[in-house]
N, C-alpha and C positions, 0 to 999 in steps of 0.2 A: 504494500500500500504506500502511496506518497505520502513524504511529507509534507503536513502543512505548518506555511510561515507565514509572521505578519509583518507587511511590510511597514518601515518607519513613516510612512504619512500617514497612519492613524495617531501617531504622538510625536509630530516633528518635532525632531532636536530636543528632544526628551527621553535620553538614552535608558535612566534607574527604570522610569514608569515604562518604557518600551517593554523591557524584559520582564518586568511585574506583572503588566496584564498581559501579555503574551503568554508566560507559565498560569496566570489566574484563567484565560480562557482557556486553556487546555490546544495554545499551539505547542507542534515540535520545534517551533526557533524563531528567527526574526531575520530579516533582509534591512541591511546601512548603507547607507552611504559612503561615498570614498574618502571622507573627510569630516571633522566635526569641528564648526566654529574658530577657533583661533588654532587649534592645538597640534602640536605635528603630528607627523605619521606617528611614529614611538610614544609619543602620549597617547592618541587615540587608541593604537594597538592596547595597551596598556588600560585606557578605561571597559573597551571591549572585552579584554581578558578577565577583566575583576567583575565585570555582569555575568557572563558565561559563568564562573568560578561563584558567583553569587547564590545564582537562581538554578545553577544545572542547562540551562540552555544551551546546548554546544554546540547546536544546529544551526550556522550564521552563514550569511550571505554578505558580502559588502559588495557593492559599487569599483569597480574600475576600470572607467573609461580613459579613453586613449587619443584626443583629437589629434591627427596626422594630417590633416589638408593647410598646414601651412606649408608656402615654396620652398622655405627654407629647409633644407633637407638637414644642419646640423641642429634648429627648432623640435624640427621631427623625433633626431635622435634624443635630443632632451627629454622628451615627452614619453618615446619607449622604457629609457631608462628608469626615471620617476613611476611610470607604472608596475614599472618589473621590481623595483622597490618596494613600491606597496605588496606585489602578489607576495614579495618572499618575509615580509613581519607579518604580514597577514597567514601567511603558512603558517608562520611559527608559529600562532595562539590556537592552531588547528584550523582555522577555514577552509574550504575546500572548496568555493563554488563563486565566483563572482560573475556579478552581472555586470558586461560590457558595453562602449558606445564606442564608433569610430571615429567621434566628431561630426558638428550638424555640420550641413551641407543647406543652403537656402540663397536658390537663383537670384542675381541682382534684379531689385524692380518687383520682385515674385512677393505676393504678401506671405506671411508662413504657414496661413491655411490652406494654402491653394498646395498641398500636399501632394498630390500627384506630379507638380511642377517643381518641386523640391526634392532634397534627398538623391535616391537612385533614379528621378528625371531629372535630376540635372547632372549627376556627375560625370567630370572627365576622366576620360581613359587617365590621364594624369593621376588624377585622384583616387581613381582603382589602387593602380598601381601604386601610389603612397601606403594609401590604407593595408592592400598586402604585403606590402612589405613592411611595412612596421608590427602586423600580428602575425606574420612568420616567427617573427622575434621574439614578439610576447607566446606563442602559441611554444615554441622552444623551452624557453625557460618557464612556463606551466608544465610543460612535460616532466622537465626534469625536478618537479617538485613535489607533483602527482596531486595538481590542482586541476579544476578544469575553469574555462572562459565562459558565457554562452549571450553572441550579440541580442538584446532587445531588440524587437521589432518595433520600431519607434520612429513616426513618421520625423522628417529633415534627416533621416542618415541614411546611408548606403544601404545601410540592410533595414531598409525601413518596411518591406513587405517581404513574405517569404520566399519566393521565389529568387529575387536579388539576394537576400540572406542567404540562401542554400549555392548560389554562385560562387558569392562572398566566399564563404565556407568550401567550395570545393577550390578554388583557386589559392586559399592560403593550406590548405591541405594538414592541415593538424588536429590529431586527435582530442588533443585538450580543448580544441577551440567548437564550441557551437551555438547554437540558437534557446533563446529565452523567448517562446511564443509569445505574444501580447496582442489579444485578440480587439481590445478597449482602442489599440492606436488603429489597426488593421483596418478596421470598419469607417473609418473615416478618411478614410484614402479612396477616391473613387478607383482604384486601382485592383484596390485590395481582394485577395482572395474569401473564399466562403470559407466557414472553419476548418469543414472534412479537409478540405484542399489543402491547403495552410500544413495540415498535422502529416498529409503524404508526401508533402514537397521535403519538407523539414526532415522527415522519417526517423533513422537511428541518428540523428545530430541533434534531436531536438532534447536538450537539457536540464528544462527547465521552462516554467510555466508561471506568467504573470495574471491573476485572475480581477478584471472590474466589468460592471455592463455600465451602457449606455442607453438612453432614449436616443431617438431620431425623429422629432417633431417633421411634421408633413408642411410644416413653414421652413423647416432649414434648420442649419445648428444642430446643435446636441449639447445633451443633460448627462450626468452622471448621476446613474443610480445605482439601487441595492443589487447585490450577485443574482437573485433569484429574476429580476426581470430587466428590461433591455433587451436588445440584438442577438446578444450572445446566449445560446445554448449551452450553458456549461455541465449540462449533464450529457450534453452528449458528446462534450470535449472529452468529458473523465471515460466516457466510454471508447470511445477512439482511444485513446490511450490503454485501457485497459486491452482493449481487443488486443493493441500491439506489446503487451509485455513493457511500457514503458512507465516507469515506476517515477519520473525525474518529480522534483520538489512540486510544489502547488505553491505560489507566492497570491496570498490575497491586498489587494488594497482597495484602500478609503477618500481616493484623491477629491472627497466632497468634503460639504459642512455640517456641522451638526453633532449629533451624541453619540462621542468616539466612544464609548462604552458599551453603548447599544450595537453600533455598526460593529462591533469587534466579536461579540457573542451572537448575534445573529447570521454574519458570513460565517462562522467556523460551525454553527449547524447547519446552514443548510447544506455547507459544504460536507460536514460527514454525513449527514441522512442519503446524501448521493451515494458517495461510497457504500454505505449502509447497503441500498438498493439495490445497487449493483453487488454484491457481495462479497466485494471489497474491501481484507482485512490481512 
């Protein structure tokens, strides 16, 4: 059965209480950030380990993204180094799973909704190439740490829908490196794949699963609502998954307003009554 984690936008930059109701709901762990407030990496590292060692949660995800589309190619190197930093203090307290970005990508002139015009429609064979070659590198040294990557699917990046993400993915060619579905950004990309599709493109790369739904008002825009309703099917995400033996994490989030205590106990039932149903244990 996967695990599930609660991502930190239900208690931004609220690291103690992240981990408090997280063991209080009965999640297996939590997903952070690359970064917290002022504090370096070795401190960060360092608060993170005393929550884990706190509460028992040792199921952590953190953030580390990678922007590579500046020209400057010794920028670039900066940038690989600084993350490959983060993956190996973040090895050390035990983590094993971060969620990656390759750096937005968004057309001049282009508003940043207009998501289909952004991201993987607009990047240059250039910027391919930046991006692979900079997670060759990080994708290398996760190897050799026995960590894995796995890109969001996050409209403004390269692998902002699945398909471009599974390119992504076969062009840097590493095992550590794969995909974090995110069905919330998917849907608003006129581009974007249907779920089934999305979870066959991805296949055995897919890593890792960000869970929120949306409305789709018939005036335009979108809403951010509770798991159970929206666009997305996510029972029949967990079943696609299940079909395929693919067990990778369940990351749920709250990127709404309102009562983060309520939303936190509510998605983690309906999310296991799924399981449940499916008989998933």
């Amino acid at each position: 059965m996967p695990a599930i984690l609660m991502h930190c936008n239900y208690y931004e930059a609220q690291l103690p209480t992240l981990f408090d109701k997280a063991k209080f709901f009965g999640y297996d762990g939590v997903e952070l950030r690359g970064s917290h407030l002022d504090l370096s990496t070795a401190q960060y590292m360092a608060v993170i380990k005393g929550e884990m060692d706190r509460t028992g949660l040792t199921n952590v995800v953190v953030a580390c993204p990678c922007d590579l589309n500046n020209p400057c190619a010794e920028a670039r190197a900066a940038g690989v180094e600084k993350s490959i930093d983060l993956l190996q203090q973040a090895a050390g307290i035990g983590v094993r799973l971060f969620n990656t970005m390759a750096g937005s990508l968004v057309a001049k002139g282009v508003p940043y909704s207009d998501f289909h015009l952004n991201g993987s429609g607009c990047a240059t064979w250039e910027q391919w190439a930046w991006a692979v070659e900079g997670y060759q590198a990080l994708g290398a040294a996760a190897e050799e740490l026995g960590v894995k990557m796995a890109f969001e699917t996050h409209n403004g990046y390269i692998h902002d829908l699945a398909r471009p993400c599974a390119e992504f993915l076969q062009r840097i060619g590493s095992p550590a490196v794969g995909a974090n579905l995110d069905m919330g950004n998917i849907v608003l990309n006129i581009n974007g794949e249907p779920l089934v599709d999305a979870i066959a493109v991805l296949g055995d790369k897919l890593y890792y699963n960000h869970l929120k739904n949306i409305y789709k008002p018939s005036t335009g825009g979108y809403i951010v609502c509770a798991l159970p309703d929206g666009v997305i099917d996510n029972r029949v995400w967990l079943s696609e998954l299940q079909k395929r033996g693919n067990e990778s994490p369940l990351c749920l989030e709250e990127p709404r307003q309102g009562d983060r205590d309520y939303f936190a106990k509510q998605d983690i039932e309906y999310i296991r009554s799924i399981l449940s149903d499916l008989g998933w244990s």
